[in-house]
C-alpha positions in Angstrom: 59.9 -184.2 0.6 61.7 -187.4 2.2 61.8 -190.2 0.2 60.2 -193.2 2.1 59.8 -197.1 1.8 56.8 -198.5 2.9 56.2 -202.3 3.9 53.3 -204.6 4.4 54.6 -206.6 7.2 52.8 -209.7 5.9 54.9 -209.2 2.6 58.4 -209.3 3.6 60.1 -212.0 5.2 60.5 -212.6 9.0 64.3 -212.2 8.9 63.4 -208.7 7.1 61.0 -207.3 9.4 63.0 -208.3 12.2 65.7 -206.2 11.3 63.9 -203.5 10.8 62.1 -203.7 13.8 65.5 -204.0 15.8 67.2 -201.3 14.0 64.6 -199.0 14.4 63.5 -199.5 17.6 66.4 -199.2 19.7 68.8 -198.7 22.1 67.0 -201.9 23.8 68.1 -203.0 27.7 69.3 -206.2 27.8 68.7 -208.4 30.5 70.2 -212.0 31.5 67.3 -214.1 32.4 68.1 -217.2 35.0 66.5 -219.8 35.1 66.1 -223.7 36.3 64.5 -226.7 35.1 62.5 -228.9 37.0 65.4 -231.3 37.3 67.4 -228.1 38.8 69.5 -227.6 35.6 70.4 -223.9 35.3 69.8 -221.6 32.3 71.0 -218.3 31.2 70.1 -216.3 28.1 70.1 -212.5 27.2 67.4 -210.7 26.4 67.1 -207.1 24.7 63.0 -207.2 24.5 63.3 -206.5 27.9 62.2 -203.2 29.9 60.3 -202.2 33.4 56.7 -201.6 32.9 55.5 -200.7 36.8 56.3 -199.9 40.1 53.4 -201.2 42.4 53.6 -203.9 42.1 57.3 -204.0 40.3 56.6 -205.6 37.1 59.2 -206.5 34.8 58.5 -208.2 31.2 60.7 -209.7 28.8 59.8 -211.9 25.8 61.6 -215.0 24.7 60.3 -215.7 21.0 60.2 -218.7 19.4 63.0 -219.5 16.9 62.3 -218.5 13.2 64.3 -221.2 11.5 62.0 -224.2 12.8 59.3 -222.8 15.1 61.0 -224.2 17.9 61.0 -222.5 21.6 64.1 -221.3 24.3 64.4 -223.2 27.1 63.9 -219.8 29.1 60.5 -219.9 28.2 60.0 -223.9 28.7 61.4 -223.3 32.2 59.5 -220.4 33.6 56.3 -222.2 32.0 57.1 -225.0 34.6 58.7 -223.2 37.5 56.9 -220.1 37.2 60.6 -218.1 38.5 63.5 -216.5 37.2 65.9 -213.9 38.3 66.8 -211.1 35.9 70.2 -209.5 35.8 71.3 -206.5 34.4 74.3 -206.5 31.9 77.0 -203.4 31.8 79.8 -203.1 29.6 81.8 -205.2 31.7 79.5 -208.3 30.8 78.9 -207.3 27.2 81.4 -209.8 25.4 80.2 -212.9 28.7 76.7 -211.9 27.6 77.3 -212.3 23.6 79.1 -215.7 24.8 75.7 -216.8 26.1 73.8 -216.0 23.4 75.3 -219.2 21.8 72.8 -221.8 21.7 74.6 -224.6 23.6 72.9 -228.1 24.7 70.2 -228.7 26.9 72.8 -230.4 29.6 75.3 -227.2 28.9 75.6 -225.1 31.8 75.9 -220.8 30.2 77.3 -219.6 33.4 79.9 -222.0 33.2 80.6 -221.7 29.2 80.8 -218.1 29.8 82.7 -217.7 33.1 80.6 -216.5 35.3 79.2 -216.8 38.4 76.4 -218.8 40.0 74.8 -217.0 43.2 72.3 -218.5 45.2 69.4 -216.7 45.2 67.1 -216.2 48.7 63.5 -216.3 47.9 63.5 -218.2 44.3 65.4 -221.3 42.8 67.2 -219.9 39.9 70.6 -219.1 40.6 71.8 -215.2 40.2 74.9 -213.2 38.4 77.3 -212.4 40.8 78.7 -210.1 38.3 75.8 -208.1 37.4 75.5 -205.0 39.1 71.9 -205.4 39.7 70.0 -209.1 40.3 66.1 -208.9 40.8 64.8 -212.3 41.8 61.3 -212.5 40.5 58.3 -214.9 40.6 56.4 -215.2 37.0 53.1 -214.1 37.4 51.6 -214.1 34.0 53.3 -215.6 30.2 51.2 -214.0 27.0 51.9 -216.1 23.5 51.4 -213.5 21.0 51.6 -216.1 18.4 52.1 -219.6 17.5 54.8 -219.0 14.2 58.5 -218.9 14.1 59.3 -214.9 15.5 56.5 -214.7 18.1 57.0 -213.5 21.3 56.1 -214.9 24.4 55.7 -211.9 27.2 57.1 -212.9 30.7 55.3 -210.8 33.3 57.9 -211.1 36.1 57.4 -209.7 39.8 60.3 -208.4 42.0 60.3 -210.2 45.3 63.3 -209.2 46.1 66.7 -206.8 44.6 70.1 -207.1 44.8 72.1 -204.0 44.1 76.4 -203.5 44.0 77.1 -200.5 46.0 80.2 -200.0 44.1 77.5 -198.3 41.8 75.7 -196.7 44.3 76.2 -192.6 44.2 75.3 -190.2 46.8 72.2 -190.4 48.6 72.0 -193.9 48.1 70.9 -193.7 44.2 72.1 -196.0 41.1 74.6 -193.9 39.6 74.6 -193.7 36.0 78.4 -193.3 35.3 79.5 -196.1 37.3 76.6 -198.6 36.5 77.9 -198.5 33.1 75.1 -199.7 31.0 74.7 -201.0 27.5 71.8 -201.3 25.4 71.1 -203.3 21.4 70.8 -201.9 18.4 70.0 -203.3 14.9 72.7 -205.7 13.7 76.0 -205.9 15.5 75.8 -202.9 17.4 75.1 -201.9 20.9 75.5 -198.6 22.7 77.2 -197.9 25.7 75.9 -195.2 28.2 78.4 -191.7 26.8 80.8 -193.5 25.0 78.8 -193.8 22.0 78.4 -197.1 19.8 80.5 -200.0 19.6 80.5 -203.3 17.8 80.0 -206.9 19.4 80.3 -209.3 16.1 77.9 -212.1 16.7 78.5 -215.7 17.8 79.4 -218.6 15.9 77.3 -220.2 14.1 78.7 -223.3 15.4 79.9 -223.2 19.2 82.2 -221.1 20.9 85.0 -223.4 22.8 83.6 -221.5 26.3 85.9 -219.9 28.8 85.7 -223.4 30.7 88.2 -224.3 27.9 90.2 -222.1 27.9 93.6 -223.4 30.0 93.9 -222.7 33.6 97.1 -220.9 33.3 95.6 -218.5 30.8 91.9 -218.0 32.2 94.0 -216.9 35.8 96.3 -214.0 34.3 95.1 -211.3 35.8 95.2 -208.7 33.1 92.4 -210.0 31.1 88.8 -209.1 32.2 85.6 -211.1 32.2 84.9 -209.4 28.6 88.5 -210.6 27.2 87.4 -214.2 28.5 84.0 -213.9 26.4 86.5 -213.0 23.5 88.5 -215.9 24.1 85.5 -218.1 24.8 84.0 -217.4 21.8 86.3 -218.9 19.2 85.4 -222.5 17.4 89.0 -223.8 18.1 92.3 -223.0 20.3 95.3 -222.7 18.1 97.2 -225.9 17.7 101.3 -226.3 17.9 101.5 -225.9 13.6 99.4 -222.9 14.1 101.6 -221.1 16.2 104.9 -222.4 14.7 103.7 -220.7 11.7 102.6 -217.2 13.6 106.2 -217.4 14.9 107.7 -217.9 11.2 105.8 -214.8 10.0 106.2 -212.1 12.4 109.9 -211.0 12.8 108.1 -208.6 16.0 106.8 -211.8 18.0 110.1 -214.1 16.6 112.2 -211.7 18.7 110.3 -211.6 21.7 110.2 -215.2 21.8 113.6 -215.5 21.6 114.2 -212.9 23.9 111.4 -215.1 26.0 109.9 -211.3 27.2 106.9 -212.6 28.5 105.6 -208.7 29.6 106.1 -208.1 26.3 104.0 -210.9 25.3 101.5 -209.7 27.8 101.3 -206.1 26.1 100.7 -207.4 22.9 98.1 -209.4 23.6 96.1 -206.9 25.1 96.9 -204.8 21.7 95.6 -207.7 20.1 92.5 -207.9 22.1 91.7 -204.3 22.4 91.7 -204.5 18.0 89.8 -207.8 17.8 92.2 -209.9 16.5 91.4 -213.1 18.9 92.9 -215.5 17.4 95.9 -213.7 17.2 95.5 -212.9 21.2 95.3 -216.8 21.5 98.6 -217.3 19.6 100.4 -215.0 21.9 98.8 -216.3 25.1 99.6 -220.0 24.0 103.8 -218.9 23.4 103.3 -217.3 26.9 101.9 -220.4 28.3 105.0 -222.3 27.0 107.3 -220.1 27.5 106.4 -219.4 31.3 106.2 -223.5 31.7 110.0 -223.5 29.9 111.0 -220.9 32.6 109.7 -222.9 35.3 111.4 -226.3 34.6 114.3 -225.1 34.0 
């Protein structure tokens, strides 16, 4: 017989039964919600308690809880109390690091499409703005918000209405349909995992505690080159602090590999190891090469 565990969820801690809840109960959609203030100050935040729950009339629901730590709430929820709109948009693998990014709980006054690069679309029938990026964009009117409690970990269920859907046809297949190869979707799982539609599991460590820098940060010069993709901006984004001058003079010291290429001033080369870097995680490292690149390219061109 299987040994088994069993739990009085009034016994255990919130954090606990949260993580059992969300690694047991998974892969989950996730969903950017957009929405706007009264004041017309956008918000975007992802949501993986988030599914479709009818056709006629198209109902989606997602649930913004309230905040464990102080019993606080989002300001998804504050806004769609007062507007009574929002646009969801659906996130692929090509948004996954842009959506961690957004995750980050920035000010009030902080814009999340800008911190995490991406793009604000008008919408046509509500006031929220869209994802240009996401591969579909559902503008919907709230017809219905259900507290399911008043403590820290409570949900709040959003009961959203399609009015109107925006679809990429680079993901359309034949006969018109969403194609599930090239929508490319990804789903949560408990901890730092998420899955991606056959490829499996991957890992998406999760945000700082304190705040990412934001790909608004991140330099022109770099945020332009055309090799790294909205998800190696979120990587990028999502560090507390760019590497300063001693930083990289010391990165230089210690690795005879990038102390060569330097001198050498191979900036390709430079470009192919920072996508090694990237592709293994190692952002900070990434940064360090992008920032000699930087210099190095602005050497080239004032000389």
């Amino acid at each position: 017989m299987q040994k088994t565990i069993s739990l009085i969820p009034s016994e255990i801690t919130t954090g606990q039964l949260h993580a059992y809840l969300l690694g047991a109960v998974g892969p989950r959609p996730i969903a950017f919600a957009s929405t706007i203030d009264e004041k017309g100050i956008p918000n975007l935040s992802p949501f993986s308690f988030f599914n479709v729950f009818s056709a006629n009339p198209p109902i989606l629901i997602f649930s913004p809880a309230r905040r464990v730590r102080d019993n606080s709430t989002k300001h998804t929820l504050d806004n769609v109390l007062k507007t009574k709109e929002v646009v969801i948009n659906i996130v692929n693998y090509d948004l996954v690091q842009q959506m961690s990014l957004t995750s980050t709980e920035y000010g009030e006054k902080e814009n999340e499409f800008i911190k995490a690069g991406l793009t604000m679309l008008a919408s046509d029938l509500v006031k929220p703005f869209r994802v240009e990026e996401s591969p579909v964009q559902f503008e919907c009117k709230v017809t219905k918000v259900e507290a399911l409690g008043n403590k820290g970990g409570a949900g709040n269920l959003v009961f959203a209405e399609v009015v109107k859907m925006h679809i990429h046809e680079s993901i359309l297949g034949e006969g018109g349909s969403i194609d599930q190869f090239k929508i490319d979707q990804v789903a949560r799982m408990g901890g730092n995992w998420y899955s991606r539609a056959n490829k499996g599991m991957f890992e998406v460590p999760k945000p700082l505690s304190k705040l990412g820098i934001g790909v608004d940060n991140i330099p022109t010069e770099i945020r332009t080159i055309k090799m790294l993709t909205g998800n190696d901006l979120g990587l990028l984004g999502n560090v507390e602090r760019m590497p300063d001058k001693d930083d990289i003079e010391e990165f230089i010291a210690t690795n005879d590999q990038i102390r060569s290429i330097v001198k050498n001033k191979d900036t390709k080369e430079l470009l192919r190891i920072t996508r090694e870097y990237l592709d293994n995680n190692k952002i900070l490292s990434a940064w360090k090469v992008l920032l000699i690149n930087t210099e190095l390219n602005g050497n080239t061109r004032k000389n």
